[in-house]
N, C-alpha and C positions, 0 to 999 in steps of 0.2 A: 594667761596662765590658768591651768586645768584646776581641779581641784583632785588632793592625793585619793587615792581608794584604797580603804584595807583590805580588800579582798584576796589581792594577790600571797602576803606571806604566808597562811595556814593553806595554801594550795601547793605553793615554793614548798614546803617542810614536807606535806604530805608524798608529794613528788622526789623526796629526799629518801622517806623514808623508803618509797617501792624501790627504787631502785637498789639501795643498800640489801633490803630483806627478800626481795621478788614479790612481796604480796600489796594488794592494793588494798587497803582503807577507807573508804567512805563515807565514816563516821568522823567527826571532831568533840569532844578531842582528842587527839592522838596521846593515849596513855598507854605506858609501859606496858599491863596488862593485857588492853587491847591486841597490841601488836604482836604479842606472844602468843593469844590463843588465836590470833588471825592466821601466823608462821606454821603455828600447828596441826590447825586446819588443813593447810595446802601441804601439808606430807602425808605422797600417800599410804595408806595401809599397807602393812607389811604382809606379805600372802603367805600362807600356810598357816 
């Protein structure tokens, strides 16, 4: 019998969230904030 590892859930989530948002995260913890100005980031400029 192994011993469990946490590592896996905050990777599962983070992987939740790219895919829901299209933006990837790098940082934990994944806060509402964060994710909002990461979504904002990746739109691009409006031209003109």
């Amino acid at each position: 019998v192994g011993e469990a590892s946490i590592a896996p859930p905050p990777a599962a989530v983070a992987a939740a969230v790219e895919n829901a948002t299209g933006t990837q995260l790098n940082v934990l913890p994944l806060r509402p904030d964060r994710i909002l100005n990461a979504m904002e980031d990746s739109i691009p400029a409006a031209a003109g």
